[in-house]
C-alpha positions as CSV (number, residue, x, y, z in Angstrom):
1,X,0.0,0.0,0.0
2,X,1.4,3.4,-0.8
3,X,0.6,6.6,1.5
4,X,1.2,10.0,0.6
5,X,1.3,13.1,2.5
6,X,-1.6,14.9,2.0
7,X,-1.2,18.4,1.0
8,X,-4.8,19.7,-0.2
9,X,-6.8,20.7,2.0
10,X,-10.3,21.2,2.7
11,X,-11.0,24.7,1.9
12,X,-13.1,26.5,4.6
13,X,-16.3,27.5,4.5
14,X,-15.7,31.3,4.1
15,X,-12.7,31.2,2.2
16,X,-12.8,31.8,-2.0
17,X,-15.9,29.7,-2.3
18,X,-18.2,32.4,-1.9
19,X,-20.7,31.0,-4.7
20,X,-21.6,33.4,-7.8
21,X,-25.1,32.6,-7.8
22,X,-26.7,31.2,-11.4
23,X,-28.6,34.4,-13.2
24,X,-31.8,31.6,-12.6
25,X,-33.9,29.6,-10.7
26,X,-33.3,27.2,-13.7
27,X,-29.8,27.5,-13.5
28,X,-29.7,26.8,-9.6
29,X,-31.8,23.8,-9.7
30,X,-29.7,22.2,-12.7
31,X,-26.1,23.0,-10.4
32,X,-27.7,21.6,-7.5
33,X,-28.4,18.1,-9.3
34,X,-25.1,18.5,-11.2
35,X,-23.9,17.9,-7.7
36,X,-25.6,14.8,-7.3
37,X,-23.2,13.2,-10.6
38,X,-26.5,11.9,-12.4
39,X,-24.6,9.7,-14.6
40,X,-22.9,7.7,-11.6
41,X,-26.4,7.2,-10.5
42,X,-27.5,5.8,-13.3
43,X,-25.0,3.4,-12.9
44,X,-25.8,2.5,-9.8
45,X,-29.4,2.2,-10.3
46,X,-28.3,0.0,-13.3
47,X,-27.1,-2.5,-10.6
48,X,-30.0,-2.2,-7.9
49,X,-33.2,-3.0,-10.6
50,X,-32.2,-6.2,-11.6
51,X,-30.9,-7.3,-8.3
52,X,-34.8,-6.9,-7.3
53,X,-36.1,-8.8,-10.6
54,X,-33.5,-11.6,-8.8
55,X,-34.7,-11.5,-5.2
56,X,-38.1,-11.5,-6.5
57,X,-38.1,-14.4,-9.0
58,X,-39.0,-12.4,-11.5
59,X,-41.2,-8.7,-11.5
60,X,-41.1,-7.9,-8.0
61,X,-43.8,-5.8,-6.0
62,X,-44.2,-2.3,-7.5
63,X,-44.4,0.0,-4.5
64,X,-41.5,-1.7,-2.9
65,X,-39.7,-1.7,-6.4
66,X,-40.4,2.0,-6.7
67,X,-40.0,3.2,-3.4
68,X,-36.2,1.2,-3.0
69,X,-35.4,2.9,-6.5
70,X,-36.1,6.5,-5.8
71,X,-35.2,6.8,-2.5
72,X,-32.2,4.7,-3.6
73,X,-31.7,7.6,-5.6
74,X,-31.9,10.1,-3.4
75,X,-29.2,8.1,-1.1
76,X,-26.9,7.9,-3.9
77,X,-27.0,11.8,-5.0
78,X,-25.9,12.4,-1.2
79,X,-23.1,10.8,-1.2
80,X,-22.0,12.7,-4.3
81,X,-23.0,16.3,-3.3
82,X,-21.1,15.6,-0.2
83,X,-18.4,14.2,-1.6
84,X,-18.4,17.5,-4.4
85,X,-18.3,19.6,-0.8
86,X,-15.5,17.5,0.2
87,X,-13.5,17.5,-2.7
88,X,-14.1,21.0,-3.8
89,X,-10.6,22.4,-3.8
90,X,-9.5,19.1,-5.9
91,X,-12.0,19.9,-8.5
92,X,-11.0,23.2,-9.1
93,X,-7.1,22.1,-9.9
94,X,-8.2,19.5,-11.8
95,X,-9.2,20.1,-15.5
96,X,-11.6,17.4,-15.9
97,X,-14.0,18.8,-13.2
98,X,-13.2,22.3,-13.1
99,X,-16.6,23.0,-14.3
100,X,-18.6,21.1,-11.3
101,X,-20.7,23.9,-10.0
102,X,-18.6,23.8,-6.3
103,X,-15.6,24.6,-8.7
104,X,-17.3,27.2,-10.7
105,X,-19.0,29.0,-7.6
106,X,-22.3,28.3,-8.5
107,X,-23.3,26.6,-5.5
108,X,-21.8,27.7,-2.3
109,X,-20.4,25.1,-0.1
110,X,-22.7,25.4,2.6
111,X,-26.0,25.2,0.6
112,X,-24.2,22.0,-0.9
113,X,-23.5,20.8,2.4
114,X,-27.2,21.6,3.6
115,X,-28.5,19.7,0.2
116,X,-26.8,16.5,0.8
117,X,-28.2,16.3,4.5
118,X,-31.4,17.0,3.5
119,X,-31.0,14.3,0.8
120,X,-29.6,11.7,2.7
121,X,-31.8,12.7,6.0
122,X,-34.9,11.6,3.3
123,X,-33.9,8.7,1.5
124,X,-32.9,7.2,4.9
125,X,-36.4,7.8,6.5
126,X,-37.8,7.4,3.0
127,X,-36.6,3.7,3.0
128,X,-37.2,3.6,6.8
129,X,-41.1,4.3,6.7
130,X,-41.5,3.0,3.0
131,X,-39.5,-0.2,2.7
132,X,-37.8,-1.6,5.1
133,X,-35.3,-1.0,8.6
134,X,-32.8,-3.3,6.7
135,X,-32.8,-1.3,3.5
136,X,-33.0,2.2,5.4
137,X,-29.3,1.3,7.1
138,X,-27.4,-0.4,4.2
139,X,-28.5,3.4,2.5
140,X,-27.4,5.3,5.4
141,X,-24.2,2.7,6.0
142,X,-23.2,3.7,2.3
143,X,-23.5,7.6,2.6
144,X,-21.6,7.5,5.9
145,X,-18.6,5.0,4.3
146,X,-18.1,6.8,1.0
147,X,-18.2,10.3,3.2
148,X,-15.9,9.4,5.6
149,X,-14.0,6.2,5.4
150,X,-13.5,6.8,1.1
151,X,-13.6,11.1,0.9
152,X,-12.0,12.0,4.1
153,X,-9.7,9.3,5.3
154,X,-8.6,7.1,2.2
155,X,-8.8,9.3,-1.4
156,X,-6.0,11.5,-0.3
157,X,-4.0,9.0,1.8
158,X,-3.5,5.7,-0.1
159,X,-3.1,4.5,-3.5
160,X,-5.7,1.6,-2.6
161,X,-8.4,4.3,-1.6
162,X,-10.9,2.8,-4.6
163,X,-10.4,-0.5,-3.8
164,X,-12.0,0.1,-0.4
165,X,-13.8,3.2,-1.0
166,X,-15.6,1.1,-3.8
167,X,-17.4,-0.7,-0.9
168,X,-19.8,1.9,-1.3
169,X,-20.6,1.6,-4.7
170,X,-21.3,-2.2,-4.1
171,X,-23.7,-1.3,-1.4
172,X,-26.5,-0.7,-4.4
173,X,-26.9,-4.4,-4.9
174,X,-27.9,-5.3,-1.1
175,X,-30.4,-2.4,-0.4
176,X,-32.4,-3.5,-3.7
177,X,-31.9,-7.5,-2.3
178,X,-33.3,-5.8,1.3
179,X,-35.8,-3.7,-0.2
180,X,-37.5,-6.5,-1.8
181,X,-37.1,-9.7,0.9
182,X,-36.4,-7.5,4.0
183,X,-33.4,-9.2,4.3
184,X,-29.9,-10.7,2.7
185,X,-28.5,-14.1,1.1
186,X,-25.6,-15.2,-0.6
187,X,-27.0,-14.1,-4.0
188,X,-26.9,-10.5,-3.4
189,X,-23.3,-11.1,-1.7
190,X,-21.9,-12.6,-5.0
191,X,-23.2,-9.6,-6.8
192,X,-21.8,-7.2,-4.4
193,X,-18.8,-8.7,-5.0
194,X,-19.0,-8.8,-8.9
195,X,-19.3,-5.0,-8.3
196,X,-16.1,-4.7,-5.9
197,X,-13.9,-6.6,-8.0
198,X,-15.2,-4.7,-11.0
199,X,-14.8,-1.0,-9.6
200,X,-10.7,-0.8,-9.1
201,X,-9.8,-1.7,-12.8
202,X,-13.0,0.8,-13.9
203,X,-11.5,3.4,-12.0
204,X,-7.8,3.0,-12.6
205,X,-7.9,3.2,-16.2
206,X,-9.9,6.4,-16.1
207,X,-7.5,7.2,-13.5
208,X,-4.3,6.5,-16.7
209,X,-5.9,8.9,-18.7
210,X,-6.3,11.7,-16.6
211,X,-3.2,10.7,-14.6
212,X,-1.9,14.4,-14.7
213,X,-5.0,15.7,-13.0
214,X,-4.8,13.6,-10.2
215,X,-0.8,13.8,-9.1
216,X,-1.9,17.9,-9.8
217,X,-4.1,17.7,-7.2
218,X,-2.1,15.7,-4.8
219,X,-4.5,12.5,-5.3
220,X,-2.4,9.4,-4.9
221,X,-4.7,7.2,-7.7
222,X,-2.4,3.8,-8.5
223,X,-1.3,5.2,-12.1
224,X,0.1,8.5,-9.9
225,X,2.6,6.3,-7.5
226,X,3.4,3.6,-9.9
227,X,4.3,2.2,-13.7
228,X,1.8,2.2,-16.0
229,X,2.3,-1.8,-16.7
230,X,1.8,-2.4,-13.0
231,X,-1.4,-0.2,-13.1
232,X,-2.3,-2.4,-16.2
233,X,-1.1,-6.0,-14.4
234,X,-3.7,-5.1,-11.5
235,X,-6.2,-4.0,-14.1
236,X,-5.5,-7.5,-15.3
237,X,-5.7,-9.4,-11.9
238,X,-9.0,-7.6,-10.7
239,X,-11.0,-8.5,-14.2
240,X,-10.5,-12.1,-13.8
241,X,-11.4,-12.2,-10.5
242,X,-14.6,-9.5,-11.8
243,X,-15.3,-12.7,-14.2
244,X,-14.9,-15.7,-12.5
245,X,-17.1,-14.1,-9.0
246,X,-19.7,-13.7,-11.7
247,X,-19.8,-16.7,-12.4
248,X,-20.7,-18.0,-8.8
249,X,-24.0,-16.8,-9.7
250,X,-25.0,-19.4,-11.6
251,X,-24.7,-22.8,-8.7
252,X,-25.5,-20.0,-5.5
253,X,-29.1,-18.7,-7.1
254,X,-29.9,-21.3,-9.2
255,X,-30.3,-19.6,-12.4
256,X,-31.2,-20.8,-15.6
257,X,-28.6,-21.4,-18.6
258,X,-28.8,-17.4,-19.6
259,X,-27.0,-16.5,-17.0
260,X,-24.4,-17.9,-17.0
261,X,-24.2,-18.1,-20.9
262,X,-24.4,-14.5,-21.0
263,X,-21.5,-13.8,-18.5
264,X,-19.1,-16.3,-19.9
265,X,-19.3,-14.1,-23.2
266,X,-18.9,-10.5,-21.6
267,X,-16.6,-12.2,-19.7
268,X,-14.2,-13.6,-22.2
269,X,-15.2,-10.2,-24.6
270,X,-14.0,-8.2,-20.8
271,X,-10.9,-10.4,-21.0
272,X,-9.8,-9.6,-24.3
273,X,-9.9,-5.7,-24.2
274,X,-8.0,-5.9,-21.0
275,X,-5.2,-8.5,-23.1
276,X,-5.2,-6.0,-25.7
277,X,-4.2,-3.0,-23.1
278,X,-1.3,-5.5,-21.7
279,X,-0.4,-6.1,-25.1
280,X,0.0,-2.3,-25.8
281,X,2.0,-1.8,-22.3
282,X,4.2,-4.7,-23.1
283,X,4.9,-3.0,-26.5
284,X,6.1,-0.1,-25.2
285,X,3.2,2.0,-25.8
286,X,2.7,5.0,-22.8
287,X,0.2,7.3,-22.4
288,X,-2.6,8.2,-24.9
289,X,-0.7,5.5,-27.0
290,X,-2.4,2.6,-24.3
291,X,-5.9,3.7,-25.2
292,X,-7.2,2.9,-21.6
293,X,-10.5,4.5,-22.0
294,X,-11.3,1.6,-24.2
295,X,-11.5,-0.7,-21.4
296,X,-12.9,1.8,-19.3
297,X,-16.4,2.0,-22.2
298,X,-15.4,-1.9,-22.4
299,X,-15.9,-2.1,-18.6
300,X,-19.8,0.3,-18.6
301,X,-21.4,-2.1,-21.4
302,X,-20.1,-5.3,-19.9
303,X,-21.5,-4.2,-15.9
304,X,-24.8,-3.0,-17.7
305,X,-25.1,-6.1,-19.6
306,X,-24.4,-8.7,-16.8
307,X,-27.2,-7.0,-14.9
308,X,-29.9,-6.7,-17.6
309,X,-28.9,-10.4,-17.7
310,X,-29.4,-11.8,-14.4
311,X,-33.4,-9.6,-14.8
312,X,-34.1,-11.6,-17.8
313,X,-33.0,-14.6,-16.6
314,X,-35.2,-13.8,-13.2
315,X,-38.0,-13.4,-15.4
316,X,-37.1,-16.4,-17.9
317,X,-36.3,-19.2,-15.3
């Protein structure tokens, strides 16, 4: 594990992140869910649905689908509005998310703060009154990891931070499981893991490509303390361990042949890409040369995919 001094720092409340405010109420309202990183939620939402289709045997109950999935929602954009308020001075060094609304002053720092409380203060009770205790905690466990075990202790400390930090990200997976049986099995587990195992190599070769931004800001990501072909060896490592945990599906939920079928081809189509980035490494390719964002697309469609197919199987078997 490598550790790094941190120099950043949190930038106070009153110093220069006095917030230009938008010229409309329009323009407020979109910053404010800017803050909440839509597109990650879409991709975690991508993994809660079909977890429920799962636990259910196929459709599950409406209001307890519904409920799970937008007060699910509501978790999720907490964590990331926090996490902006957190990470506010690394966003403005960085160019890739110098134009997050923190960054550009078009929120101030205490209404985001105030926003993701108020967001994470209703999804909790949301699930709470709605749902169910079980799936009310696992939502308020995964706000209160990725704020302060991933934002504040481990992203500016250690070159593993996503590899634990990513805990949160699986956490998706068991509140749908919990929102629809009230409690957890080994299903959901081998799922959550799919998604741990999958995160590190999805975020370390975004990480390659906007390596720069990340040692500019003091962020010690794995491709900022060490070789590319070791970032790339890892990448390696964590997909075929992504591949072959998805694979315990198949004997621990009793699927039908789909399943499996389906991830033993986005498995092996996973597999190649990330040959194809060693290959480049090996070759002596660096930089933009390794193409990394090509696994990184590779590594979206094939999560999406795997999901979509353990809800048709559900619906199928």
């Amino acid at each position: 594990m490598t550790v790094l001094t941190n120099k950043q720092t949190v930038a106070p409340l009153g110093s220069a992140a006095t917030a230009t405010a938008p010229r409309s109420i329009g323009a407020l309202v979109k910053a404010y869910v800017a803050l909440t990183k839509p597109r990650i939620i879409e991709l975690l939402l991508i993994t809660t649905l079909p977890v429920m289709f799962l636990a259910a045997h196929g459709l599950p109950d409406l209001w307890a689908a519904t409920a799970t999935m937008v007060f699910g929602t509501l978790s999720a954009g907490s964590a990331n509005v926090l996490n902006c308020y957190i990470d506010r001075d690394i966003d403005r060094t960085m160019r890739r998310t110098r134009r997050r609304p923190l960054a550009k002053h078009d929120v101030s720092p205490m209404g985001a703060l105030i926003f993701g409380v108020i967001l994470g203060t209703l999804s909790t009770l949301g699930l709470a009154l709605t749902v169910n205790g079980l799936a009310a905690a696992l939502a308020l466990g995964a706000i209160l990891f990725y704020v302060f075990v991933y934002s504040l202790v481990l992203k500016r400390r250690t070159s593993q931070n996503i590899v634990w930090g990513g805990i949160a990200g699986c956490m998706p997976v068991l509140i749908g499981w919990a929102g629809i049986t009230g409690g957890l099995s080994w299903a959901p587990v081998v799922l959550f893991g799919v998604v741990f195992f999958w995160t590190p190599p999805h975020t370390w070769t975004l990480a390659m490509r906007y390596r720069e931004d990340y040692a500019a800001a003091d962020v010690p990501m794995l491709p900022v303390v060490t070789t590319e072909r070791r970032v790339v060896q890892q990448v390696v490592a964590y997909t075929w361990a992504t591949v072959l945990c998805s694979l315990l599906l198949w004997p621990i939920a009793g699927t039908s042949l789909l399943y499996p079928a389906a991830a033993l081809v986005l498995g092996a189509v996973c597999l190649v890409e990330v040959y194809r980035l060693l290959g480049r490494v090996n070759a002596g390719k660096t930089g933009v040369d390794l193409r990394p964002m090509r696994f990184f697309h590779w590594s979206n469609i094939y999560l999406a995919l795997l999901f979509l197919a353990v809800a048709l199987d559900s619906l199928v078997a």
